[in-house]
C-alpha positions as CSV (number, residue, x, y, z in Angstrom):
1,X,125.8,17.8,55.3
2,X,124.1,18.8,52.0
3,X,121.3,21.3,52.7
4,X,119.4,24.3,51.1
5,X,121.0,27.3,49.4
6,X,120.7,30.2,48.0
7,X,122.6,31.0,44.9
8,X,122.7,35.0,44.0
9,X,123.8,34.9,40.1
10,X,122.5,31.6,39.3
11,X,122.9,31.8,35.8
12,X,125.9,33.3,35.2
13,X,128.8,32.2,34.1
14,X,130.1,31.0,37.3
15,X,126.6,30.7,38.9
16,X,125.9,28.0,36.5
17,X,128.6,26.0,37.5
18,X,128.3,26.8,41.5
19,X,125.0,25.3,40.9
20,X,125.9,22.0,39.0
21,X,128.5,21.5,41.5
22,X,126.1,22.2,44.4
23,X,123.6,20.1,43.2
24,X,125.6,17.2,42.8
25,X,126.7,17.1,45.7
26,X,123.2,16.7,47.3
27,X,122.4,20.3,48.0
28,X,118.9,21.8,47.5
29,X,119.2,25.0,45.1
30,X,116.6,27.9,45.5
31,X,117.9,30.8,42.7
32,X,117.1,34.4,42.9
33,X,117.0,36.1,39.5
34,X,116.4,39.7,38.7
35,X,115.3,39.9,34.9
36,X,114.9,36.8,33.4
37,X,114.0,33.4,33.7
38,X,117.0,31.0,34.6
39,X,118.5,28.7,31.5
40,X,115.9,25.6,31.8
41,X,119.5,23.5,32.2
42,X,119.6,25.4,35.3
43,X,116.1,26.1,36.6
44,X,115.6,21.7,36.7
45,X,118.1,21.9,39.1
46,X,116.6,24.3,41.6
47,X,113.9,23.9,44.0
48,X,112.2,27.2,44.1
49,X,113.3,30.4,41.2
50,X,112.4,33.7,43.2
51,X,112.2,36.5,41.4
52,X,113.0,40.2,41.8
53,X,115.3,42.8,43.4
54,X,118.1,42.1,46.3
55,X,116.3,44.9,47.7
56,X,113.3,43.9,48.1
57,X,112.4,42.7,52.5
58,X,109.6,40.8,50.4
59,X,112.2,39.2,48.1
60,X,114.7,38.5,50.0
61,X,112.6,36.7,52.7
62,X,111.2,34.7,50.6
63,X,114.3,33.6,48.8
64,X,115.7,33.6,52.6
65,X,112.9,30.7,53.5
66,X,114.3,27.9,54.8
67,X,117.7,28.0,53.6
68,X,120.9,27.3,55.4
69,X,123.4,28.8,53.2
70,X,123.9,31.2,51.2
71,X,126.0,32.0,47.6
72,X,126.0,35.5,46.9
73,X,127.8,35.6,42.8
74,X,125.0,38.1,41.4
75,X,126.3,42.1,40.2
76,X,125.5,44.9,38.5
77,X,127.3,45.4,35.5
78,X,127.3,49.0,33.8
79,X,126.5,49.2,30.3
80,X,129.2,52.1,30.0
81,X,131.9,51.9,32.4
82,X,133.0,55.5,31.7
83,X,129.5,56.8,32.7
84,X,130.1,58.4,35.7
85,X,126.0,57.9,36.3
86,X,126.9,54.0,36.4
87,X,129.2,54.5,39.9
88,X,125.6,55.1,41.6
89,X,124.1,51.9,40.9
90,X,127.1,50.2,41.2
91,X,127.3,51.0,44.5
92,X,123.3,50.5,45.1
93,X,123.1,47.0,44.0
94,X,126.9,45.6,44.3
95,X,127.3,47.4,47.6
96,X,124.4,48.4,49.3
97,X,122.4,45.1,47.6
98,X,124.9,42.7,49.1
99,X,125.1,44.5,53.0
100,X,121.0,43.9,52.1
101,X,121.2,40.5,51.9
102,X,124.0,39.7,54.4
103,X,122.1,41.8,57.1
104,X,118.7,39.2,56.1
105,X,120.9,36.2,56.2
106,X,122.4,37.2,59.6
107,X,119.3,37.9,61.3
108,X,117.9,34.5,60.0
109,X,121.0,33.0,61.5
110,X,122.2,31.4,57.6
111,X,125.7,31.6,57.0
């Protein structure tokens, strides 16, 4: 049963192609991004484009609305992987951003 999800990542390299395949297959696409706007090859094939942080209660419930499943492919990449400085965030936004969102889905009861 096709329905709505969320796709974390939506424009990377794998995102892209969770989406096409998604979308295809009669499923409603709402993207988060962080930085930029999606690829306009992407963003025709989503219903909603939220934007901001993983952190964000604001963000995530609004990207959370009315979905019923979730694709969670969005990280942090360090610019400098032997910049000790870089473990922090890693663990902020790969971690800690990712227990954020499962812990919204859960309560929302999205899978």
């Amino acid at each position: 049963m096709a329905g709505e999800i969320l796709v974390t990542g939506a424009s990377s390299f794998i995102g892209r192609t969770v989406v096409e395949r998604l979308a295809a297959t009669g499923h409603t696409i709402v993207a988060i991004t962080h930085q930029a706007a999606l690829p306009p090859d992407i963003s025709v094939l989503c219903s909603r484009v939220v934007h901001g942080d993983l952190s964000s209660p604001q963000v995530l419930g609004e990207a959370l609305r009315g979905v019923t499943g979730v694709c969670h492919l969005a990280a942090y990449r360090p610019a400098d992987y032997a910049d000790p400085a870089e473990a922090a965030a890693c663990l902020e936004v790969n971690a800690l951003g990712t227990l954020e969102l499962a812990q919204a889905a859960l309560s929302r009861g999205i899978s």
